[in-house]
LUMDRENLUM-681655 format. One record per residue (C-alpha): y, x, z; residue number from 0. Coordinates in steps of 0.1 Angstrom, whole numbers, plus 5000, padded with zeros to 4 digits. Example, Ala and Ser with C-alpha at 12.3 -4.5 7.8 and 13.67 -1.06 7.14 Angstrom:
2
4955;5123;5078;0
4989;5137;5071;1
# end
This chain:
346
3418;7157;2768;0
3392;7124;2763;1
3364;7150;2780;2
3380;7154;2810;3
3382;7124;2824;4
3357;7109;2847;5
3348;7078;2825;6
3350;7092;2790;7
3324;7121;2806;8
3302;7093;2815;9
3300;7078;2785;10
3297;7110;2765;11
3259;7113;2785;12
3268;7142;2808;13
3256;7137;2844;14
3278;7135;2873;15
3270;7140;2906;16
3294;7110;2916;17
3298;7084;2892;18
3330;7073;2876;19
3341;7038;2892;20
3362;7007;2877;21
3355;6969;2885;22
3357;6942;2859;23
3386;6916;2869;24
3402;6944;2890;25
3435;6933;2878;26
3435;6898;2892;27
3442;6870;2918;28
3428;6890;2951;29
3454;6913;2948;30
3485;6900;2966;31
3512;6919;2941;32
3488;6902;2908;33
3497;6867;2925;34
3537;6876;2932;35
3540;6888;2896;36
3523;6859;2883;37
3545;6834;2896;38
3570;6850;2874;39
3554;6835;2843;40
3554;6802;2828;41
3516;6802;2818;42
3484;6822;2822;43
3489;6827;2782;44
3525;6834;2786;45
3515;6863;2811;46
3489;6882;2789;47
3517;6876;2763;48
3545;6893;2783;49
3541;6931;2775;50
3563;6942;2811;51
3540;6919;2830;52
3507;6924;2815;53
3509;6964;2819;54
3524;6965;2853;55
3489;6943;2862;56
3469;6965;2842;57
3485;6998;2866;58
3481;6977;2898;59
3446;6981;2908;60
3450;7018;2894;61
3478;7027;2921;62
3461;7011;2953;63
3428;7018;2947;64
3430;7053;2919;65
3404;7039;2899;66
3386;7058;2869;67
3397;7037;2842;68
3424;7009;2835;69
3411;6980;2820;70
3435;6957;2794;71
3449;6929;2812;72
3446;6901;2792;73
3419;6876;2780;74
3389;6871;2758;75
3406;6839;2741;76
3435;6851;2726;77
3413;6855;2696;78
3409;6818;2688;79
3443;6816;2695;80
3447;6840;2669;81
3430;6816;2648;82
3454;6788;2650;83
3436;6770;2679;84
3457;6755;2705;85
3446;6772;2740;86
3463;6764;2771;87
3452;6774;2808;88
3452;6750;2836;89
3454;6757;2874;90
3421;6752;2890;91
3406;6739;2864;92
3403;6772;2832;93
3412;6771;2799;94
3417;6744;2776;95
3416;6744;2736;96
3412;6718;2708;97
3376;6715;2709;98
3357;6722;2674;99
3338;6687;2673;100
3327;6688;2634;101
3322;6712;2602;102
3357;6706;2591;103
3375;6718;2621;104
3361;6753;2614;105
3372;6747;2577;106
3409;6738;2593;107
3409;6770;2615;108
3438;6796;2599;109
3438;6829;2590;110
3435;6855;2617;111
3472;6863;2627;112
3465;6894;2644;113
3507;6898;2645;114
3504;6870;2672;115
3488;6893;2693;116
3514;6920;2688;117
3522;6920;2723;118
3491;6929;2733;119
3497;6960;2713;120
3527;6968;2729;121
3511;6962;2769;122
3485;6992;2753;123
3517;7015;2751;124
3532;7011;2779;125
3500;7015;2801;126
3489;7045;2780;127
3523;7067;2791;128
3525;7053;2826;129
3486;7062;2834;130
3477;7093;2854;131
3459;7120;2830;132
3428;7117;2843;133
3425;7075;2838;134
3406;7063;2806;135
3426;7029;2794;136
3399;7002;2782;137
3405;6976;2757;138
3375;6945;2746;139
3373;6914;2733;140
3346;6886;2738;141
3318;6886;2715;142
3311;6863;2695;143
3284;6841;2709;144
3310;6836;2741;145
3342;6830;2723;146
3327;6801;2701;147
3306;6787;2728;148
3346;6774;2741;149
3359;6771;2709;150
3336;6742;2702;151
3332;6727;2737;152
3367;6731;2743;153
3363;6741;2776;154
3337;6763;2801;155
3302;6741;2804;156
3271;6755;2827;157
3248;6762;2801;158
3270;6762;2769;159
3248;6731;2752;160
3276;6717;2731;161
3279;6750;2709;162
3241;6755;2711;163
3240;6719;2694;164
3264;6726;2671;165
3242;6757;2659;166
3213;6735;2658;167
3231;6706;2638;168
3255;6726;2618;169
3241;6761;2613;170
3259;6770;2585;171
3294;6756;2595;172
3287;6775;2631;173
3273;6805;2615;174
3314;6809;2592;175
3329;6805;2624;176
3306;6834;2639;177
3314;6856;2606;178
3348;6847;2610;179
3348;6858;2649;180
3332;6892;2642;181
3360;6896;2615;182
3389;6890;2639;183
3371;6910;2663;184
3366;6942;2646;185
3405;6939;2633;186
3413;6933;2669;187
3394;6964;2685;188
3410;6986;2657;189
3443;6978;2665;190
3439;6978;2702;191
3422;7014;2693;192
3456;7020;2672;193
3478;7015;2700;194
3460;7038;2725;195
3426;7025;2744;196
3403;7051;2744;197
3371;7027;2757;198
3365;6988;2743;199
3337;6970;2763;200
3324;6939;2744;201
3315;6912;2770;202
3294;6885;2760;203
3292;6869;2792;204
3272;6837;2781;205
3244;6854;2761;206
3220;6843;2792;207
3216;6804;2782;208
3200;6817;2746;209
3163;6818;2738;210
3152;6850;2720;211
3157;6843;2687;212
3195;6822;2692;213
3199;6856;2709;214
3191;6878;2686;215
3207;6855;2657;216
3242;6846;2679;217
3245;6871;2703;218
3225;6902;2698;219
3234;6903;2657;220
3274;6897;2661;221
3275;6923;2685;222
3259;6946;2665;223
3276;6941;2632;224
3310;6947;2651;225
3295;6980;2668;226
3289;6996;2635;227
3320;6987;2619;228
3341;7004;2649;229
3317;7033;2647;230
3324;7038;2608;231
3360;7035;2613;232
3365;7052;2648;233
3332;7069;2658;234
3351;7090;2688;235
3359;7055;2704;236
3331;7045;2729;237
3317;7012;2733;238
3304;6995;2759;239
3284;6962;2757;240
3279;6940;2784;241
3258;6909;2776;242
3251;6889;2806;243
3215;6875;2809;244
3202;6896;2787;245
3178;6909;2813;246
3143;6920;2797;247
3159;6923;2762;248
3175;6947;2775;249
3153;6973;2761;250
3153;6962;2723;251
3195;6961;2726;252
3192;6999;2741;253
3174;7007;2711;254
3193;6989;2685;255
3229;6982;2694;256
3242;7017;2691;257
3268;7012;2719;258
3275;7044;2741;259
3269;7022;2776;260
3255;6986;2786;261
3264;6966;2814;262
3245;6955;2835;263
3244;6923;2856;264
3242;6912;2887;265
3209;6895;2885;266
3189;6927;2867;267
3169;6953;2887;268
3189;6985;2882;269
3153;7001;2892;270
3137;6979;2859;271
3166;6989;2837;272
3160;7025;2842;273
3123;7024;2839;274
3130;7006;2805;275
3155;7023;2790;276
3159;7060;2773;277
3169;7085;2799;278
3197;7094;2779;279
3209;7053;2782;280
3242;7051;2797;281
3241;7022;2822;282
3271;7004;2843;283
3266;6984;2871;284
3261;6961;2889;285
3270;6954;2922;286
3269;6918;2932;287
3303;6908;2934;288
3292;6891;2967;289
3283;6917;2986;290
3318;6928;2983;291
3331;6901;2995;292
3307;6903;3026;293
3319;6939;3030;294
3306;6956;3064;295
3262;6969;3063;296
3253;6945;3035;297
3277;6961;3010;298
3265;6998;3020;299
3229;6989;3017;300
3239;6975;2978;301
3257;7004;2972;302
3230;7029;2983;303
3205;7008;2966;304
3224;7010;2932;305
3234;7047;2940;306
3198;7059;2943;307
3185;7038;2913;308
3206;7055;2892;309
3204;7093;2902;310
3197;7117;2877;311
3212;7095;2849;312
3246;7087;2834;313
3258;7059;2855;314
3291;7043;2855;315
3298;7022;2888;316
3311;6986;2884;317
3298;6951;2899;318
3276;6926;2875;319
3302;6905;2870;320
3343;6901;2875;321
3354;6904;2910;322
3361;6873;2930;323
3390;6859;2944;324
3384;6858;2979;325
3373;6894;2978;326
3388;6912;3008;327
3413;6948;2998;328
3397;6964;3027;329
3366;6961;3010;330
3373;6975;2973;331
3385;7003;2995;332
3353;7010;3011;333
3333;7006;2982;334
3353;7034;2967;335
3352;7058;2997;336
3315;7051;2992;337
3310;7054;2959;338
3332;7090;2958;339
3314;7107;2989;340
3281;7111;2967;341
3260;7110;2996;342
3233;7084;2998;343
3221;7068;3037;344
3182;7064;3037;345
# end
């Protein structure tokens, strides 16, 4: 059943003359049902914890816009929370936790309590009966690198310089709380694969601000240790990694990451990441999530652009990054009528 759908295909190598098509953030705040159902929670954490809410999120962008895959609604921090970290969201303003200031807060972290999480679990099964047959469901977690960096800063930052000084000043107090993180993450993919997804996506979306060998050492390694755990425990289960900024390492982590696909961002050449990867590479991507926005001529020229870069190579259509807010429905609509008519303007 896994082989026929669209996605599943995709990431299985086999060509397709139109590409499966899912957006990351497609449930979210530009949708006007996301923003009436969220007003029926108490918290942004409270939502992803709320199985009837979180799954009818995860089905809304699939009924408007029939989508190729259903992506998890919930978020990359539940993990520290997990941990015994306090995390708390905050209109306007992102999420909050107890920042990790010294080598002893990482000693004071608990146990992974991945029965915390159990409603998470249980948003899985009810998406998984209530998704049309052809839908792939998608579970993930943050990697590593990207769940620490707000674990010790306590908050978002531009460049991520309070974990990277952490990791500089405490290498072996940041380097447990990386082991511990590719721990909880492996025992959190396995379980989200127990309860139905049949796609994870890692997303190490602040991989960018590292120099080669922080990448390789924080971002690059974690990612890879988790990878081969999953595929020694569930090797039908496909993964895909999308590590923002990794631009012309890009090559090395085709060759060494075993993951079935890799994202790609906005900022990358689609045209360079072919050239550079195995043919066989599946690729996702990466539509600046802009141009959607903008909508009208400027979004069929990116579409065409990305739509003849990747011709005659397993491609999975998504933007570089999450969609935005102020994104316009009409849009996502075009994009898809698009995308699905497999012709190509010159």
């Amino acid at each position: 059943m896994l082989e026929e759908k669209p996605l599943i295909s995709t990431l299985r190598g086999k060509l397709s003359e139109v590409p499966p098509i899912w957006l990351m953030r497609q449930a979210g705040r530009y949708l006007p049902e996301y923003r009436a159902l969220r007003a029926n929670a108490k918290s942004f954490l409270d939502f992803c914890y709320t199985p009837q809410l979180a799954a009818e999120v995860t089905l809304q962008p699939i009924r408007r816009f029939q989508f190729d895959a259903a992506i998890l609604f919930s978020d990359i921090l539940v993990v520290p929370d997990a941990l015994g970290q306090a995390v708390s969201f905050e209109t306007g303003s992102g999420p909050k936790l107890d920042p990790l200031q010294t080598a002893e807060d990482i000693d004071r972290l608990g146990p992974f309590n991945i029965e915390k999480l159990a409603p998470v679990f249980e948003t899985i099964d009810r998406v998984k009966t209530a998704l049309p047959a052809p839908v792939a469901l998608i579970g993930f977690c943050g990697a590593p690198w990207t769940v620490a960096s707000y674990m010790i800063a306590g908050h978002g930052t531009p460049d991520q310089s309070p974990a990277r000084l952490f990791a500089f000043q405490h290498p072996q107090a940041f380097e447990k709380l990386i082991d511990r993180l590719i721990e909880a993450s492996i025992s959190y993919l396995s379980r989200q694969i127990d309860a139905g997804v049949e796609v994870v996506q890692i997303f190490d979306s602040w991989a960018g601000v590292l120099p080669h060998q922080e990448f390789q050492k924080w971002s690059a390694g974690p990612i890879s240790r988790i990878i081969n755990a999953l595929k020694a425990q569930r090797p039908e289960i496909p993964i895909i990694a999308f590590v923002r900024g990794a631009d012309t390492q890009l090559p090395d982590l085709a060759r060494t990451l075993q993951a079935d696909a890799y994202g790609l961002d906005t900022a990358l050449d689609p045209n360079w990441a072919v050239a550079h990867t195995p043919s066989t590479t599946v690729l996702q991507g990466n539509l600046d999530p802009l141009a959607l926005v903008a909508g009208g001529e400027a979004l069929s020229k990116e579409i065409d652009a990305i739509t003849r870069a990747f011709l005659g190579r397993p491609h999975i259509f998504n933007l570089g990054h999450g969609i935005l807010q102020q994104t316009p429905i009409e849009h996502v609509e075009a994009l898809i009528a698009r995308v699905r008519r497999g012709k190509i303007s010159s």
